[in-house]
C-alpha positions, 0 to 999 in steps of 0.5 A: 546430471543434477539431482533436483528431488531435494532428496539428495544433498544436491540442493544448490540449484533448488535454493538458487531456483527459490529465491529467484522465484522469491526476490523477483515474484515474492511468497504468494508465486512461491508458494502457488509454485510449491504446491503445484511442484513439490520437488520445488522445495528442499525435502528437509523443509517439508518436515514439520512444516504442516502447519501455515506460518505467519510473518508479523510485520508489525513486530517493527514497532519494536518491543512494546508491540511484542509484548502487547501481542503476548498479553493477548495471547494469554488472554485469548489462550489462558483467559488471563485478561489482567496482563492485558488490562494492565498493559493497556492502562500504561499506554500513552495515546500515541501507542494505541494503535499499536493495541489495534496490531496486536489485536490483529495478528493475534485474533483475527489472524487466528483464523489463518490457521486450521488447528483447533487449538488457534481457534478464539472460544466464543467466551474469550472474543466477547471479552475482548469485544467489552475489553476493546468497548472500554479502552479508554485509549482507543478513540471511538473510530479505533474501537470501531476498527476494534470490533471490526478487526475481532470478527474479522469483518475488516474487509465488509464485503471484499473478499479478499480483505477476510482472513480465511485458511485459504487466503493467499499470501499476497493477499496477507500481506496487502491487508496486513499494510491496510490495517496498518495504515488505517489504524496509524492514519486514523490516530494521526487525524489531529496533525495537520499534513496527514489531514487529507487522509483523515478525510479519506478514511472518515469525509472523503465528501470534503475531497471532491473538488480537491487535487489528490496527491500523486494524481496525474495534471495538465501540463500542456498551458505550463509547456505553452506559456513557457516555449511561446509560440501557438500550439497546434493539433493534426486532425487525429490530435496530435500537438504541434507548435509554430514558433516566430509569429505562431501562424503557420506559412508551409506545411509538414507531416505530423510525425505520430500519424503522418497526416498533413499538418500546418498551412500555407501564407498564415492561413491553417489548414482546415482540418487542423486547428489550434490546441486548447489553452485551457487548463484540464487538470482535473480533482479527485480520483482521476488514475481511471480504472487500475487495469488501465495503469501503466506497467511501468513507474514513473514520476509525478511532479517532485516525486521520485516513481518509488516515492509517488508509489509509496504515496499511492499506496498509503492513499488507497489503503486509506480510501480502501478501508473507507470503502469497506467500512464506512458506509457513510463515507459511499456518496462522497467516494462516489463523487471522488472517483473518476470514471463513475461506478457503482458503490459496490465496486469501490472497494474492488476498485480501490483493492485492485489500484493498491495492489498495481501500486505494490507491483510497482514500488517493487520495480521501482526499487528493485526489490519483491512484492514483499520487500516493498510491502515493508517498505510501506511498513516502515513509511507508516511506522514513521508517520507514527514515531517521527515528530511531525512539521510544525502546523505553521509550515505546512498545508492541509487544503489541497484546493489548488495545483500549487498547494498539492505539489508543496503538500507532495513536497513536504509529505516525502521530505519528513515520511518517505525520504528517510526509508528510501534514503537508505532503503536496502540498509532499511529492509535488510534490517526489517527482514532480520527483525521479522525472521527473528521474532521466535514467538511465531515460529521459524519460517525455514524456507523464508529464512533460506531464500533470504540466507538467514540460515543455511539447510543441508542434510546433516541439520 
């Protein structure tokens, strides 16, 4: 007989249980699990644990962040606006969105937790609001991301994206790599490979007749061109080919649907017909609603599935903060998405299509929601540390077929190779510097599943 109360020492088949749940499921199943079955959980760590834990995925920009996310803190508890003042002026222009991050996890997080005492007084958020006003460092979209991160209106009218006491964990840690990868993105305008984001977030209009990344392409003119032959469709369209002289002299049965297919003495059967030669790849938004998606990764051209997920992600997150923040930009994501909704359905569309491709980045590398939300984590702290490819050696205009596959090509070559090259030495090394950062307290039950530390009952 095996105690699983947690209330015994007998708590081997409970931590097993929880990462399990952890690694394969992530937080989010975890805690909806621990709420429902408290026995779930180690008796030891439901002591002290009332109040909810934050994990900062920003701390892995390093020590300048932390130190920015102290400074506000003492502006937003002590009222001690000076460290913050000096701090920001000490800045150089490609820190400053690492302002935006602080500001983030320290003020609108705040309203994550339930204690008084985490609560902003009105006083101190609109000194931070004149504060955010005139940073000289911030451009004038970061101020606005500024203003619309310190009331906590990031989201506009998505729900899911307003911090709130009751937000799920998944939903945390999507909106944590939205922020992320808008403030980064939105910095980044001036470098040419990262251009086409740059019109996502602010004229999504100039994207309309463009081949987005990772989008789906008509290969069937390539196959055609490349087999000879002459292609033909059964009367339930499906392709079939005849070679030699491309005219059909007997006839088969198609082998998805078993209907009759080819002709007798070069002439075609009358309810078969040949196949297009046309090219129907086509531009914009064109994955079709996210329910649709497949369930399985897979590849798109040059990109690995992990590789064409990651990519994905960064591109939605991008038109997501458009959606929910930009009102000028509706028309153009009107015209940019396939099928056609209504412009208070894109930021639920766009939500729902990141969170299929965060599902998915973890299949394709093995690892859980969260661990493949840091994956992105560090894909986009790379596009803000690594020194970008030269403008000469790289194409923005995603105007043709071939321009987008080599844009594809050397986007994953200098931003998402590095992280998936050594992707388990990558993340473990993440989780040690997110268990670790003490000023957010320890999160026990995060640090067991990931054996940062080991409970029993004499601790």
């Amino acid at each position: 007989h095996i105690d699983v109360t947690g209330d015994s020492d007998t708590t081997g088949p409970i931590v097993y249980l929880l990462k399990l749940l952890m690694r394969q499921y992530g937080t989010d199943c975890l805690q909806r699990v621990s709420k429902d079955h408290q026995w779930v959980v180690p008796q030891i760590l439901r002591q002290g644990q009332e109040e909810k834990q934050i994990r900062d995925p920003f701390v892995l920009h390093g020590q300048l962040y932390t130190e920015l996310r102290e400074v506000i803190t003492q502006a937003a508890i002590g009222k001690h606006f000076e460290p913050l003042l000096e701090a920001s002026e000490d800045l150089i222009p490609r820190q400053a969105p690492l302002l935006l991050l602080a500001l983030y996890e320290k003020v609108t997080m705040s309203h994550f937790s339930t204690l008084p005492s985490k609560q902003l007084l009105p006083d101190v958020l609109g000194e931070l609001v004149r504060f955010v006003a005139d940073c000289k460092i911030l451009s004038r979209e970061l101020q606005w991301m500024g203003r619309a991160l310190l009331a906590n209106e990031q989201g506009g009218p998505l729900a899911p994206l307003k911090v709130t006491p009751e937000q799920p964990s998944l939903h945390q840690t999507l909106g944590a790599v939205v922020v992320h990868a808008a403030a980064v993105l939105q910095f980044m305008h001036k470098v040419t490979v990262l251009q086409p984001f740059t019109s996502m977030l602010n004229n999504p209009t100039t994207l309309a007749k463009a081949y987005l990344p990772t989008m789906p392409e008509d290969s069937l003119p390539e196959v055609q061109r490349a087999i000879g032959g002459t292609f033909y469709v059964c009367r339930r369209g499906h392709p079939y080919l005849v070679t030699e002289c491309g005219r059909p002299m007997v006839e088969y049965t198609c082998n998805v649907c078993g209907s009759r297919i080819g002709g007798v003495n070069h002439t075609l059967r009358h309810d078969n017909r040949q196949a297009r030669r046309t090219d129907e790849t086509q531009t914009g938004h064109c994955l079709g609603q996210p329910q649709g998606r497949s369930s399985v990764p897979a590849p798109e051209r040059s990109l690995s599935p992990a590789a064409c997920c990651i990519l994905r992600a960064l591109m939605h997150s991008a038109l997501l903060w458009a959606s929910c923040n930009n009102q000028a930009a509706t028309e153009g994501l009107l015209k940019l998405v396939k099928p056609r909704l209504r412009s208070a359905q894109l930021p639920e569309f766009f939500w729902c299509h990141l969170e299929k491709d965060l599902q998915l980045l973890g299949l394709a590398t093995g690892k859980s929601v969260d661990e493949a939300a840091i994956i992105l984590h560090l894909v986009i702290r790379g596009i803000l540390t690594q020194e970008p490819p030269g403008a000469d050696t790289v194409v923005s205009s995603l105007r043709a077929r071939n321009t987008r596959q080599e844009w594809e090509r050397i986007f994953k070559q200098v931003y998402i190779q590095p992280v998936l090259e050594r992707v388990e030495k990558n993340v473990t090394k993440a989780l040690d510097c997110i268990v670790n950062d003490d000023s957010q307290g320890q999160d026990q039950l995060f640090c067991l599943v990931y054996e940062k530390v080991r409970v029993t009952e004499s601790d």
